[in-house]
C-alpha positions as CSV (number, residue, x, y, z in Angstrom):
1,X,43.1,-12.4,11.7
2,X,42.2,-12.0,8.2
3,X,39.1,-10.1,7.6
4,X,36.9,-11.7,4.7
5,X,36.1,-9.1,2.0
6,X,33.3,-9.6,-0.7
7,X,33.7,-8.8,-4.4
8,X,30.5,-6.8,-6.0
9,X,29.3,-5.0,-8.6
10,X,29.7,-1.1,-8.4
11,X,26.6,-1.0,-10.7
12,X,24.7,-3.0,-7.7
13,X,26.0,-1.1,-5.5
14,X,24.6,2.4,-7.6
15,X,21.3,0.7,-8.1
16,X,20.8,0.2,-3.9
17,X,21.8,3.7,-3.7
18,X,18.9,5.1,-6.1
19,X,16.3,2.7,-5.3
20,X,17.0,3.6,-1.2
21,X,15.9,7.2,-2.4
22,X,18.1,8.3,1.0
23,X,20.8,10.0,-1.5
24,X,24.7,9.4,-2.4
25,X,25.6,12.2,0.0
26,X,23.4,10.1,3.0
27,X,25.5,6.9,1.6
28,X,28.9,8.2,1.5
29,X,28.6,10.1,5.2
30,X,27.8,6.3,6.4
31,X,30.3,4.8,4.3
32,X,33.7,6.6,4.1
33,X,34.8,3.8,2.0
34,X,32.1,4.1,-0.9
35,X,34.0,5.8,-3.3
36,X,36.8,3.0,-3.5
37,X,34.4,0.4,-3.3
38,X,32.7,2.1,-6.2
39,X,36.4,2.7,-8.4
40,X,36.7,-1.2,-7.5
41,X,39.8,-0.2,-5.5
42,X,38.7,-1.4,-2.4
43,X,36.3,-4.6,-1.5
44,X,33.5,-4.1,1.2
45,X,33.3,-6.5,4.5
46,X,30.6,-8.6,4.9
47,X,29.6,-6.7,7.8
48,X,29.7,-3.3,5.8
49,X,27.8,-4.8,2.7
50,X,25.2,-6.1,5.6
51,X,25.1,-2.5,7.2
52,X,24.5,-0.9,3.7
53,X,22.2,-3.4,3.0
54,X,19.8,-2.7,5.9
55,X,20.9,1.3,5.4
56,X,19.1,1.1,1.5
57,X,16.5,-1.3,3.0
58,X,16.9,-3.8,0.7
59,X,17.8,-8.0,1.2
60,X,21.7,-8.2,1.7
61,X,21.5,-11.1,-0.7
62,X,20.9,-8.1,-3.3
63,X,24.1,-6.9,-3.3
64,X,25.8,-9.9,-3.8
65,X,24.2,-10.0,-7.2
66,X,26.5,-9.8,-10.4
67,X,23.9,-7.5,-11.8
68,X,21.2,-5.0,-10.8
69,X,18.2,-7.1,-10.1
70,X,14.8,-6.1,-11.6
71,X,12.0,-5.1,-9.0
72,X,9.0,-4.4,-10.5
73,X,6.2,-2.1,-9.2
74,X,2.8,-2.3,-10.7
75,X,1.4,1.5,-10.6
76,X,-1.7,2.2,-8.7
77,X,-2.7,5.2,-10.7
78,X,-4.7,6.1,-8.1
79,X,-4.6,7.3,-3.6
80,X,-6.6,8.5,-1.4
81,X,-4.4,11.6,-0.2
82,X,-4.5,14.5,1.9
83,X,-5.3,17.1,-0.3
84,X,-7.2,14.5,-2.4
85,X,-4.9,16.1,-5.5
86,X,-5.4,12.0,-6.7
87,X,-2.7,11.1,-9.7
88,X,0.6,10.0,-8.4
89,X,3.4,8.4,-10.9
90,X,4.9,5.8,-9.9
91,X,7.9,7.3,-10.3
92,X,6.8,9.4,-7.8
93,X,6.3,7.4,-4.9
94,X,8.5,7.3,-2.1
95,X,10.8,4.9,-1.0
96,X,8.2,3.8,1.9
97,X,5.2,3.8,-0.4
98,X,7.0,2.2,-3.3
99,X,7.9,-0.6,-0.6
100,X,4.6,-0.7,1.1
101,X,2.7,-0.9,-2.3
102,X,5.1,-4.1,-3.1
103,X,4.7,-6.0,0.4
104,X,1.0,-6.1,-0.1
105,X,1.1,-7.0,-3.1
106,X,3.1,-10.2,-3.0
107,X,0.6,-11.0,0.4
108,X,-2.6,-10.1,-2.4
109,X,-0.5,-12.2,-5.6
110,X,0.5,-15.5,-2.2
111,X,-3.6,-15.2,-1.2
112,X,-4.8,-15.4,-5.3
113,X,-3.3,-18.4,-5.2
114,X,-4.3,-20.2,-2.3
115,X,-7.5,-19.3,-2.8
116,X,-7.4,-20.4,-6.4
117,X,-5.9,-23.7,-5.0
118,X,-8.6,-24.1,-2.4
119,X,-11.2,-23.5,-4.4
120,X,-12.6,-20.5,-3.1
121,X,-15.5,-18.8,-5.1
122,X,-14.5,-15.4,-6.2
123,X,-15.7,-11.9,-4.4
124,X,-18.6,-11.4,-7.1
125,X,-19.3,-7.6,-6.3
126,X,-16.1,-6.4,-7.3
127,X,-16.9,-4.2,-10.5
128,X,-20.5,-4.7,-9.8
129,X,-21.5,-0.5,-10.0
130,X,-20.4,2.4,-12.5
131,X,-20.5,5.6,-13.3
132,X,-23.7,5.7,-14.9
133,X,-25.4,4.4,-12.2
134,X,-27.2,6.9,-10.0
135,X,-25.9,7.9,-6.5
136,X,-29.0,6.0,-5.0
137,X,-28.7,2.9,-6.8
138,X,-25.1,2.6,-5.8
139,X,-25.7,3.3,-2.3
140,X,-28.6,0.8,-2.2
141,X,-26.3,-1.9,-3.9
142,X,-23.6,-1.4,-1.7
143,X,-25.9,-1.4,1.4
144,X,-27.5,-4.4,0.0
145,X,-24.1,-6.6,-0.3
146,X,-22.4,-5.3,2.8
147,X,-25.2,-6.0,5.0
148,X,-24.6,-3.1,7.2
149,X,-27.4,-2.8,10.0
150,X,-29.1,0.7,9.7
151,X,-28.9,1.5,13.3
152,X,-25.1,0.8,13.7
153,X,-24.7,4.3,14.7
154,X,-26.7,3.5,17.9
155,X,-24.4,0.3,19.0
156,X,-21.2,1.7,18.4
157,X,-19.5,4.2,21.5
158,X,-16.4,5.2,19.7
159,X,-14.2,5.9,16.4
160,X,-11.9,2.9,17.2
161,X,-14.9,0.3,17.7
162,X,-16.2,2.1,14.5
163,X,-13.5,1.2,12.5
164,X,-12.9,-2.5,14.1
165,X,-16.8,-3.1,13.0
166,X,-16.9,-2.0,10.0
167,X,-13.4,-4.0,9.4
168,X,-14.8,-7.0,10.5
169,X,-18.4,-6.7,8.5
170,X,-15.6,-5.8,5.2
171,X,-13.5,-9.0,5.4
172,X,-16.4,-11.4,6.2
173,X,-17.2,-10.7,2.5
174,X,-14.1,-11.3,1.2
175,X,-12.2,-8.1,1.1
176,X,-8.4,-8.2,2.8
177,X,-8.0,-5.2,5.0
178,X,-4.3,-3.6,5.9
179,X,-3.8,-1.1,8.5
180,X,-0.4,-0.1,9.2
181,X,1.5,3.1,9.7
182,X,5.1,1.6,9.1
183,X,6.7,-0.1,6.2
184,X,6.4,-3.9,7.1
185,X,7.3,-4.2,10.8
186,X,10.2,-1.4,10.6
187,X,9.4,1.1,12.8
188,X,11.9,3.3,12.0
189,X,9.8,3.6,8.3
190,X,6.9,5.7,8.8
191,X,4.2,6.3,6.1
192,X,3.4,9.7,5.2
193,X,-0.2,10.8,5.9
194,X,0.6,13.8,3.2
195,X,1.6,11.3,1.1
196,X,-1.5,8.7,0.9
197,X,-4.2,7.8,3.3
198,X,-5.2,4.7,1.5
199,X,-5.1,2.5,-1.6
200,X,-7.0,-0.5,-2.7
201,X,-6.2,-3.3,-5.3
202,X,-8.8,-5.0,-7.2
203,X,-9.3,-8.7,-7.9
204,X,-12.1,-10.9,-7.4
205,X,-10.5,-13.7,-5.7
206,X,-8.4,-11.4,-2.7
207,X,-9.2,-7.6,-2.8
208,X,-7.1,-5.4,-0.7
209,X,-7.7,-2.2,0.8
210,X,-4.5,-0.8,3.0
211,X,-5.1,1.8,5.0
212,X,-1.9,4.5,6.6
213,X,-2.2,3.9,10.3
214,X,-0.5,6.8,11.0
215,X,-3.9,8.6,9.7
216,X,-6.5,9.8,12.4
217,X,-9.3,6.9,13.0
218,X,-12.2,9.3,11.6
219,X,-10.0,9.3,8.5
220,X,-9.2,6.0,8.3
221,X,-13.3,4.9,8.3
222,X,-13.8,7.3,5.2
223,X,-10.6,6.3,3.9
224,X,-12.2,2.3,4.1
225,X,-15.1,3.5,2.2
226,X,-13.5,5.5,-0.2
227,X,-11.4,2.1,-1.5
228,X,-14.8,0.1,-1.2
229,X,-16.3,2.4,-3.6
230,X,-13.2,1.5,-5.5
231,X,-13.7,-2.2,-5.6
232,X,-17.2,-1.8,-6.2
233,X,-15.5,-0.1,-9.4
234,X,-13.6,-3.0,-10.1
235,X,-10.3,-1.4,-10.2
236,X,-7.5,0.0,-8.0
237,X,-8.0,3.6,-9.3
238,X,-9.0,5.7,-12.1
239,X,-8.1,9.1,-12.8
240,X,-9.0,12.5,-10.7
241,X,-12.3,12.8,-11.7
242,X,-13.1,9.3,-9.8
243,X,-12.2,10.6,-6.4
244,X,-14.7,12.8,-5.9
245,X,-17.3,10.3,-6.8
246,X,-15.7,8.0,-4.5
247,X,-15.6,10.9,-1.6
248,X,-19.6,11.5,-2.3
249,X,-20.2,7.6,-2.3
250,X,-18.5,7.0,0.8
251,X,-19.9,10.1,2.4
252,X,-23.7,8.6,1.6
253,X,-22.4,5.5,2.8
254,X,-21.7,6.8,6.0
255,X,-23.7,9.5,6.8
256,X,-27.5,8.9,4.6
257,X,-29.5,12.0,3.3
258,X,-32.4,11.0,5.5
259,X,-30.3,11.2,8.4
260,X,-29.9,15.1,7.9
């Protein structure tokens, strides 16, 4: 029986490789063949170009382009990370990050526009504080929109229910909330907790806050109100001297001077 082989671009081919981030070495120790598929002296399967597809995690339909295709990544110029060392270039990011970062935001870009085509009334507190507010003000503001009772801490009998409430209070005013500690539902694609804890994305008809789930839940709670200090901003990041104002916001949010 003949065995049906597919003609591609080497250049595709190159471009899967890089963007994969897993290395030419990783590729050719998979695929003894890559080299003569690469020369064009030898054509892939279609079950090869399926299994390199999945191995550079990228749609199989990719490599049966005639020429590299453009993926765009909009930079978030600023994470929540371990160390909080903040900047990151997008050019950077890892693999799983890069792909993480686009997943939500073609969910955010697909939720603009139904709620556009609904006719939803946008979030109106995001960008409603700055800088030149006072600590107080902002923590009074926030207070004010969320709505969250003062006496939570007496309701609430652990980290996870915590987290779940403060979700729920978060997403009845407007704000999409992401938790996840894989890329997409690949569980073989784990998110770095040295790499980012959190991000948000700003926009008044669907802000987005994703959280790593691989982080610890005390984390993840500060890591929520460290992105909702960012929305309050009105944009997904700024540079390093934002974080810690957004650390000492989110602190006050959680834990009030009069508590102390």
């Amino acid at each position: 029986m003949t065995v049906a082989r597919v003609n591609i671009n080497p250049d595709v081919l190159m471009w899967a490789i890089e963007y994969s981030q897993r290395g030419l070495e990783a590729f050719s120790e998979k695929f003894p063949k890559l080299t003569k598929w690469l020369e064009k002296s030898e054509r892939p399967t279609v079950k090869q170009l399926e299994d390199m597809a999945k191995f550079a995690y990228v749609p199989f339909g990719y490599l049966m382009l005639s020429e590299k295709p453009d993926i765009p990544i909009r930079k978030i110029s600023d994470f929540r990370t371990l160390q909080n060392q903040g900047f990151i270039a997008s050019d950077e990011y890892s693999a799983a990050l890069r792909d993480t970062i686009n997943i939500v935001r073609s969910r955010q870009e697909w939720l603009i526009d139904y709620k556009k085509d609904k006719d939803y009334a946008p979030v109106a507190f995001i960008g409603s504080i700055d800088r030149n507010m006072s600590d107080d003000d902002i923590v009074n503001h926030i207070n004010k929109v969320l709505e969250i009772p003062t006496n939570w801490r007496t309701k609430i009998s652990s980290r996870a229910n915590a987290l779940r409430f403060f979700v729920d209070i978060l997403e009845s005013k407007g704000i999409v909330i992401f938790i996840n500690g894989v890329v997409g539902n690949d569980t073989h694609r784990p998110l770095s907790v040295s790499e980012f804890r959190g991000f948000a994305l700003a926009d008044k008809m669907a802000p987005v806050i994703f959280i790593n789930g691989a982080d610890a839940i005390a984390a993840r709670i500060f890591t929520l109100f460290h992105e909702v200090v960012h929305l309050f901003l009105g944009q997904d990041g700024l540079d390093d001297r934002t974080e810690p104002f957004c650390n000492r916001i989110a602190a006050k949010l959680l834990v009030p001077e009069d508590l102390f």
